[in-house]
N, C-alpha and C positions, 0 to 999 in steps of 0.2 A: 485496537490500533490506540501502565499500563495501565500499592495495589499495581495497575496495568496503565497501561500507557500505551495508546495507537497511532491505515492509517494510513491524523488524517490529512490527512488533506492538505489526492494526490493528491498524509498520512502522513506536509510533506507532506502531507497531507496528512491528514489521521489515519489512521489506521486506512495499509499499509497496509508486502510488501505484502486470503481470506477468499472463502470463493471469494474475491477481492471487494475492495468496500464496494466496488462498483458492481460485482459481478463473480469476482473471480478470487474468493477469500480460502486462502489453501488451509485451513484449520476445518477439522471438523469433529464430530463428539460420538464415536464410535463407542462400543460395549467396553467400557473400560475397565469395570470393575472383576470381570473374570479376570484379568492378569495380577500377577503379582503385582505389588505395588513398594519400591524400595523409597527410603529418606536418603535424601541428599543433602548438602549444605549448598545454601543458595551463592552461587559463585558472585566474586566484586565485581566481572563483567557481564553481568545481567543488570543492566544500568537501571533499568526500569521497577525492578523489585528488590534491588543490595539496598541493607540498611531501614530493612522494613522491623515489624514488631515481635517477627520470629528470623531463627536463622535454617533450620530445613525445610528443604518443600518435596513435594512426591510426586515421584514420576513412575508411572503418565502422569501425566496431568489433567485436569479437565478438557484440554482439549486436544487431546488422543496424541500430542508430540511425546514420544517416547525413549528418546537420547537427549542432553543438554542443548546439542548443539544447534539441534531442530527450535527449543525452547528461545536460543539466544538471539538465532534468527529471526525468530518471528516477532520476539517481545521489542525488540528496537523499533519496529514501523511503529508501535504505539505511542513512542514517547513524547511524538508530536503533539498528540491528544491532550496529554498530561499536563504540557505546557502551554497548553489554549487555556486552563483552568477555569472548564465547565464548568465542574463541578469539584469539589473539594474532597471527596470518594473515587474518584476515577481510577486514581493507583490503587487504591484500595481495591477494589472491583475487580481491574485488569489482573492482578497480581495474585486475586482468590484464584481466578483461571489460570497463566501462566503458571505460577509457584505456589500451587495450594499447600497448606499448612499442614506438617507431616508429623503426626504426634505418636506416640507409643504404643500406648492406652487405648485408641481409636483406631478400628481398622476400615472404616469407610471414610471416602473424603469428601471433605467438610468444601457444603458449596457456598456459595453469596447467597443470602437470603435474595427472594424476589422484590422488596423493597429495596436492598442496596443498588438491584440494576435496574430498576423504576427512577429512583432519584437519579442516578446519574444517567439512565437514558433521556430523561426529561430535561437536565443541563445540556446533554454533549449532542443530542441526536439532529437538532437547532444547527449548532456549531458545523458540523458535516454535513448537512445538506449545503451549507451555503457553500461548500467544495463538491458538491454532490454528489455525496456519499450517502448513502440511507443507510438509517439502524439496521447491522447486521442478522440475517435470521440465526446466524452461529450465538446471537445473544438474543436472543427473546426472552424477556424475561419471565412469560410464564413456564417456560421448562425448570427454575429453578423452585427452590422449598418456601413455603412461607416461614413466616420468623419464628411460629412454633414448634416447628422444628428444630433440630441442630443445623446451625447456619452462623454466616457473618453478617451480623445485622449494619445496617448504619448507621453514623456516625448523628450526633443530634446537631444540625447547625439553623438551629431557627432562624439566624438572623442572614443565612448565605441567600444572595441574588445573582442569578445567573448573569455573564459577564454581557456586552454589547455582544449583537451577531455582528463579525465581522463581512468587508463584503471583500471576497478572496479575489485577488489578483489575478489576472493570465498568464500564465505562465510564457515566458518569453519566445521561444519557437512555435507557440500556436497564436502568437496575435497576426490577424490579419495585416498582410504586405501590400501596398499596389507595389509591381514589380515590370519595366519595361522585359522585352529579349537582351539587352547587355546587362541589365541589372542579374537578371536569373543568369546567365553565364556567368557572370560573375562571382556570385554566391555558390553556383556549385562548384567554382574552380577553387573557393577557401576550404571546399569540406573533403573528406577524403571519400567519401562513400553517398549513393542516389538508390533510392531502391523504391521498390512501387508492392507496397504490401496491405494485407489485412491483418488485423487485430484478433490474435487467438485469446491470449490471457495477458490480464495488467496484473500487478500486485506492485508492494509497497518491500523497501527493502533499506534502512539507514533513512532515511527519510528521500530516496529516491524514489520515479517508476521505472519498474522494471516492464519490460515490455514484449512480449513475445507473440512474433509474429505466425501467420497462415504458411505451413513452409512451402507447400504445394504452389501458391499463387507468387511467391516472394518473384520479383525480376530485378535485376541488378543493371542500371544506368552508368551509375561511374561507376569504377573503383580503382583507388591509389591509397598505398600504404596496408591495404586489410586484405588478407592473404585466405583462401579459398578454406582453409581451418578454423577462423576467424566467422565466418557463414554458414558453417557445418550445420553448428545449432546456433543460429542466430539468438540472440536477450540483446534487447535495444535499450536507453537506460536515456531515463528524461531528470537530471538535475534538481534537487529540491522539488522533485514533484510531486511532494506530501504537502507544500508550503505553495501552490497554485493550483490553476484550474488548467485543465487543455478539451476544453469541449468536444475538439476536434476527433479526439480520438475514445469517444463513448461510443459512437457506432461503429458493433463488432461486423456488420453487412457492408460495409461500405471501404474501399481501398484508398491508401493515400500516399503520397508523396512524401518519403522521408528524407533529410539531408542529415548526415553529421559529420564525426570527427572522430579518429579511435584517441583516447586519451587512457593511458593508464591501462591499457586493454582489455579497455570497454566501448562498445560502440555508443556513443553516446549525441544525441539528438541535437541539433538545434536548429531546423526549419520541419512545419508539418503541413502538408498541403493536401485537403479533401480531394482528392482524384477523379473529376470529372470532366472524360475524354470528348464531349460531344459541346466545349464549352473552348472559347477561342485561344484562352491564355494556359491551357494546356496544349494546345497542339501547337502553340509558340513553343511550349517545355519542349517537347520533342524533338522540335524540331533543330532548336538551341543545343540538346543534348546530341543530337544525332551530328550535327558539323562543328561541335564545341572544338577549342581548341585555347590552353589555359597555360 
């Protein structure tokens, strides 16, 4: 979340969009080396790895994406990372995985030595927790070679100090509201859609979250403007949610109140409300929703 660039952090948080940093990071590091293995040139919209130190990389990849497109999707949640500037290896790193180096002469592919992902897990892993993200098991870095091996070793920066830990913002639909009964009418009469869901899988996407709810439990409150196609397969999407925090929505046990707005035809977030029915300023909700009138 790349080299590589993640993610974080809600990737946009860093990495981004993994059984997620949180949980739910859709990469993972299948038998790769039975398949054939083709060189490509690294395309200019792979932001993350154009204009690195080679121009082919090989697909797969180390982390089992096996079309460009799968690559270009997922190497964007990292760039957020990149730009925290953990560490000064990060792209380096990210970019051995995403667009490992596709050489002639060599038919295995060359991984990151386990020092290249030790340094930079010791700069960035800091970094993402304080969006709280933990170092990915997709990266541990003892699955990777030591340096005497064939590998990408790192880069010598004796004199580099990792940057201040930042302390990450909240992301704006999950900071806590007090909220009268006209106030919550009110708010759900600016949004187009109300829905009362749990949290199946988060991930990072553009430095968004993408959010994908329990379809089975989803209940739908309001709805104006989002059309029953539109909910088929519900992806709910929290705005620069690589660049905040939303606490709110780490626990996948627990159901919440969501409000948005279709924009661009995406459902897109901006109220989040922990759902707890036995608690008074919910059953104001309900009750507000149930004779709303906007």
């Amino acid at each position: 979340m790349k080299y590589f660039t993640l993610i974080i952090i809600s990737v946009t948080a860093l990495p981004a969009c993994m059984e997620a940093i949180h949980g739910i990071y859709p990469f993972g590091q299948p038998e790769l080396f039975h398949k054939k293995s083709n060189c490509k040139p690294i395309p200019v919209n792979l932001q993350l790895c154009h204009d690195i130190e080679y121009t082919d990389m090989r697909l797969p990849n180390l982390l089992g994406h096996e079309t460009m497109n799968e690559v270009l999707q997922q190497a964007s949640s990292w760039i957020p990372l990149v730009q925290k500037q953990c560490h000064p290896d990060t792209r380096k790193f990210l970019c051995s995985l995403f667009s490992p180096v596709c050489l002639d002469d060599v038919d295995e592919p060359i991984q990151p030595c386990r020092s290249l992902c030790e340094r930079v897990r010791n700069g960035c892993a800091p970094v993402m927790s304080a969006f709280g993200f933990p170092w990915p098991d997709m990266l541990d870095c003892d699955r990777f070679p030591p340096e005497n091996d064939l590998c990408i070793p790192p880069a010598n920066f004796d004199s580099f100090e990792p940057v201040t830990q930042e302390v990450p913002r909240v992301c704006e639909p999950c900071q806590e509201k007090e909220e009268n009964d006209n106030e919550i009418v009110d708010n759900l009469c600016k949004n187009d859609f109300a829905l009362k869901i749990k949290v199946k899988e988060i991930s990072y996407m553009n430095g968004d979250t993408k959010i994908i709810p329990e379809n089975k439990i989803r209940t739908i409150y309001k709805l104006k403007g989002v059309t029953e196609r539109d909910l088929k397969k519900t992806v709910l999407w929290l705005k620069d949610g690589f660049k905040c925090t939303c606490d709110e929505m780490n626990d996948f046990s627990t159901a919440y109140l969501v409000m948005g707005q279709k924009m661009d035809g995406h459902l897109v977030i901006t109220s989040v409300k922990r759902w707890q029915p036995g608690q008074k300023e919910f059953k104001r909700i309900s009750r507000s929703i149930r004779k709303m009138q906007c």
